[in-house]
Backbone bond lengths (Angstrom), bond angles and torsions (degrees), N, CA, C in turn:
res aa  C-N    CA-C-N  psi(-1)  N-CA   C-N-CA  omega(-1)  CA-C   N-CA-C  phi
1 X - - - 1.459 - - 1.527 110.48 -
2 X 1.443 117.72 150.06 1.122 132.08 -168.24 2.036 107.37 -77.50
3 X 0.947 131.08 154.57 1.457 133.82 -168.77 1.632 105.87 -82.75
4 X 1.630 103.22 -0.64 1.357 102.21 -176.61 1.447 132.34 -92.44
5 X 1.478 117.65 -71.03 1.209 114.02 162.48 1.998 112.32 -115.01
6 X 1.232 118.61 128.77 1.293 117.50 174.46 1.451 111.78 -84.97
7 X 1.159 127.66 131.70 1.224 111.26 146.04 1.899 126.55 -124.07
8 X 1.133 107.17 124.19 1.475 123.12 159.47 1.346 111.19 -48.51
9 X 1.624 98.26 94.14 1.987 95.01 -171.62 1.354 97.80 -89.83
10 X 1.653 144.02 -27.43 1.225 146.55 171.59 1.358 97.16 -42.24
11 X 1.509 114.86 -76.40 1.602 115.26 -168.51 1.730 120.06 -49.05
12 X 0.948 98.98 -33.20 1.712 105.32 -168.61 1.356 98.35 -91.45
13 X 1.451 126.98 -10.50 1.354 126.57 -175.08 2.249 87.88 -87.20
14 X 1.119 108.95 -48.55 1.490 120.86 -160.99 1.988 85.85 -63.02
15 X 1.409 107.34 -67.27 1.865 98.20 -175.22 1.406 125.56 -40.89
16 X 1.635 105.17 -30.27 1.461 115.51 -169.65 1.724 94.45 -79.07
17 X 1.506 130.45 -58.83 1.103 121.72 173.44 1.494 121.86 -47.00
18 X 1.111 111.40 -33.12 1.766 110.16 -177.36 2.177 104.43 -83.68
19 X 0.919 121.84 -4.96 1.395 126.64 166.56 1.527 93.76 -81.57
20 X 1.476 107.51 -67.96 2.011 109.03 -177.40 1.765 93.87 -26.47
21 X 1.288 100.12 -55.33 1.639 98.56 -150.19 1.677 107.61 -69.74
22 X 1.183 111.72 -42.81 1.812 118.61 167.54 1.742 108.69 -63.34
23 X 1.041 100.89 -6.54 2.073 89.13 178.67 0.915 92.49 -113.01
24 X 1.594 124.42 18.97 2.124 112.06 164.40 1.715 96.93 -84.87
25 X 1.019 118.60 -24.17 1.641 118.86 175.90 1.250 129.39 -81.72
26 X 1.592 112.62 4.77 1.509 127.45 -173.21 1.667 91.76 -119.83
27 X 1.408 111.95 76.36 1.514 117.03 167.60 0.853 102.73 -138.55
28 X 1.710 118.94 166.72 1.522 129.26 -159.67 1.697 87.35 -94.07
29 X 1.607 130.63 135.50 1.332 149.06 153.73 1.765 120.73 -95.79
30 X 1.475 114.77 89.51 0.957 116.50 -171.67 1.834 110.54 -48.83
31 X 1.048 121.57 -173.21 1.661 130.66 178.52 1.294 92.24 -83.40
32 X 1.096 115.82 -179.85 1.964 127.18 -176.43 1.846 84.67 -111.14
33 X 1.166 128.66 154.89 1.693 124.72 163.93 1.061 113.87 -62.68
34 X 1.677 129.73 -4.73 1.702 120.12 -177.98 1.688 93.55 -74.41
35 X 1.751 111.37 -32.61 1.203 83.43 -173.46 1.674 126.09 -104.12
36 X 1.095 104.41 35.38 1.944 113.39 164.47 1.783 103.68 -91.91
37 X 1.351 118.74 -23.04 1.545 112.66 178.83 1.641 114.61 -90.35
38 X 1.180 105.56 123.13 1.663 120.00 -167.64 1.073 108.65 -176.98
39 X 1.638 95.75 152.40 1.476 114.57 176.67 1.538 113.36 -125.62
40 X 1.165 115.28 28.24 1.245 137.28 165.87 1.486 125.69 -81.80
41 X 1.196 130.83 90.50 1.686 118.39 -172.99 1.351 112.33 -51.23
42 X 1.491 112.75 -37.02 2.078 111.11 -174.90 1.303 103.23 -73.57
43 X 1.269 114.39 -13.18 1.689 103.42 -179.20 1.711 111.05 -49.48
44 X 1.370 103.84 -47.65 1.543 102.88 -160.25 1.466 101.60 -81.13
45 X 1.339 128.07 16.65 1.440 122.03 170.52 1.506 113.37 -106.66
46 X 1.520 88.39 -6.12 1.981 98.70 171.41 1.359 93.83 -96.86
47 X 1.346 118.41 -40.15 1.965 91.97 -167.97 1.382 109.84 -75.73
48 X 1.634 117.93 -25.16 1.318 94.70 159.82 1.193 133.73 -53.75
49 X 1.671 128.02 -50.54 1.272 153.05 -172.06 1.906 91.63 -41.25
50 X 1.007 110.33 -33.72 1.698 128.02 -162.89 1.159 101.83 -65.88
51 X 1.506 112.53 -62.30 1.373 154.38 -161.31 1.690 85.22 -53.42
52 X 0.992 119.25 -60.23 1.801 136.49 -159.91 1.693 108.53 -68.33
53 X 1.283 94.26 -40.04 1.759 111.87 -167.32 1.940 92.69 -75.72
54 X 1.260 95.11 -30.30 1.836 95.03 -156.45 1.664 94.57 -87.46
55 X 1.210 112.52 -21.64 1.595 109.39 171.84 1.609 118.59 -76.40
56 X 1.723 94.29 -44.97 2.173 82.95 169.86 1.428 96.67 -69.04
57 X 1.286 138.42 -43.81 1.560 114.19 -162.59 1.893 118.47 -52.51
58 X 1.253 84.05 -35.40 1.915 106.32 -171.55 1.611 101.60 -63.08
59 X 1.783 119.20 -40.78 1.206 159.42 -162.82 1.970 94.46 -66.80
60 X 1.359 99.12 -47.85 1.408 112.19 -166.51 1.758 105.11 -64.57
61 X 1.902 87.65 -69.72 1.485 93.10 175.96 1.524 135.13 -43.24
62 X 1.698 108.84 -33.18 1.513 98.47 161.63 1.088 112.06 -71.19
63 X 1.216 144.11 -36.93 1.702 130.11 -160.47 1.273 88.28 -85.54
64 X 1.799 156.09 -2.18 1.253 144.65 167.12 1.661 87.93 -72.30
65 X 0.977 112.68 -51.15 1.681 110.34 -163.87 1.568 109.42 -59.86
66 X 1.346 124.59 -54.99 1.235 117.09 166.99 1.326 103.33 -61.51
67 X 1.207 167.24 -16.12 1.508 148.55 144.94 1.177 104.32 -41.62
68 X 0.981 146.95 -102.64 1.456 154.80 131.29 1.974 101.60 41.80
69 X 1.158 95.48 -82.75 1.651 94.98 161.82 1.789 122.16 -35.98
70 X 0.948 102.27 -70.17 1.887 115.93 150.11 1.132 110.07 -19.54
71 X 0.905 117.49 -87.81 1.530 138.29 -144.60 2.533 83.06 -59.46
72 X 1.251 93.43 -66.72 1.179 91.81 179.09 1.254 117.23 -53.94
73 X 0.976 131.56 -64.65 1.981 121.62 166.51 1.185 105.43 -19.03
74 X 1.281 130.01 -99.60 1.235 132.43 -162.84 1.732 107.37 -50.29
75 X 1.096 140.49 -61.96 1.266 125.58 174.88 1.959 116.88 -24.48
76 X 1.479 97.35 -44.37 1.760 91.91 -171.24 1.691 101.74 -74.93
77 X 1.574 98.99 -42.54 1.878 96.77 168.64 0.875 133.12 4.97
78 X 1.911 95.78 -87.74 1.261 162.38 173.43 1.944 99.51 -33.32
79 X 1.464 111.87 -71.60 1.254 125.24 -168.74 1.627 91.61 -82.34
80 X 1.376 157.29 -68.35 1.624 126.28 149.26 1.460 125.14 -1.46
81 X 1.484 109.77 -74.00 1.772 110.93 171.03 1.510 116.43 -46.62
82 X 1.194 121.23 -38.84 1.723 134.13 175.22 1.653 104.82 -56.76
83 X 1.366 109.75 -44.84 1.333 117.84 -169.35 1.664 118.99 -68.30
84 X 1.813 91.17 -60.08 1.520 98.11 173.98 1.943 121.72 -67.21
85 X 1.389 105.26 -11.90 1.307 97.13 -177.95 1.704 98.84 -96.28
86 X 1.612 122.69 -3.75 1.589 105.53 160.17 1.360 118.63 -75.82
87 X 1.165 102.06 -35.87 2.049 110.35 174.32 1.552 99.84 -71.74
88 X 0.955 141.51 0.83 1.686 126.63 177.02 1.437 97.86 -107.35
89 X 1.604 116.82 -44.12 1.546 106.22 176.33 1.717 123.75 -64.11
90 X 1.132 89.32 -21.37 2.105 111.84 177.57 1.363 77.72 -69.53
91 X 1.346 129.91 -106.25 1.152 135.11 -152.56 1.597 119.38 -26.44
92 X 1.088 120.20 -53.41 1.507 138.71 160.76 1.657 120.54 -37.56
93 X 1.397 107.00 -30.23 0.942 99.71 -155.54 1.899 97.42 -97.03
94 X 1.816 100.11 -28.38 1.519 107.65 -171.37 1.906 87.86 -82.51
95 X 1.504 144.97 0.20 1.232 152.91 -172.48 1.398 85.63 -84.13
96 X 1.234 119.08 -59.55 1.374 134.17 -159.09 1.514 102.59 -69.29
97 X 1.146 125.96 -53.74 1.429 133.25 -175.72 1.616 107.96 -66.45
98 X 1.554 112.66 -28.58 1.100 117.94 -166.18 1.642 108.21 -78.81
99 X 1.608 115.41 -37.21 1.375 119.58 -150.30 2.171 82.07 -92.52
100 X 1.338 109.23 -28.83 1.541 104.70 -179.80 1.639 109.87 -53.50
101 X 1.449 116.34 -48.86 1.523 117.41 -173.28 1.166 114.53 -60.68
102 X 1.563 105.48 -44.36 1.699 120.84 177.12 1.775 109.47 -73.51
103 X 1.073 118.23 12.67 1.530 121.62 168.49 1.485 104.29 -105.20
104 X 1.559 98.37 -55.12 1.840 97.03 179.24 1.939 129.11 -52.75
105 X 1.587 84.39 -31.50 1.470 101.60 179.68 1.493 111.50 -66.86
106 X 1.323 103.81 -35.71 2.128 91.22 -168.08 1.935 92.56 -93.51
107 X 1.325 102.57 -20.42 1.602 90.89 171.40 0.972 126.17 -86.04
């Protein structure tokens, strides 16, 4: 690995799965039918109120999922950038070795 950026693809692979697993609880839960029958007028200003709450929750879980998406992009990036900066320091280094011999030689 390159001296630059590391990344721990196990770990960031394990956080990204444990978000998957916490945005299984951010889904919309319809009412049960006991509660559409009433004779309560405020009732229907709570099942709306419901109605509202169950859309940011639903609201949440996709934007967990595009995190999740995120989180994975940049991890493979990340381990690409790791990659190409070991082949540039390799390269550099036989550049380096190369331009030393070719100094000793004409001197």
């Amino acid at each position: 690995m390159s001296k630059g950026i590391k990344v721990n693809n196990g770990h960031v692979n394990e956080v990204a799965t444990q978000i998957e697993t916490a945005k299984s609880y951010f889904r919309h839960v319809p009412l049960v039918p006991q509660d559409s029958k009433t004779t309560i007028s405020a009732n229907s200003k709570s099942k709306e109120a419901y109605g509202y709450a169950q859309q940011g929750i639903e609201l949440l879980g996709q934007t967990l999922d595009g995190d999740v998406h995120n989180i994975r992009s940049l991890n493979l990036s990340f381990s690409q950038f790791d990659e190409m900066m070991d082949v540039l320091i390799e390269h550099a280094i036989y550049v380096v070795s190369l331009l030393k011999m070719i100094s000793e030689y004409i001197l």
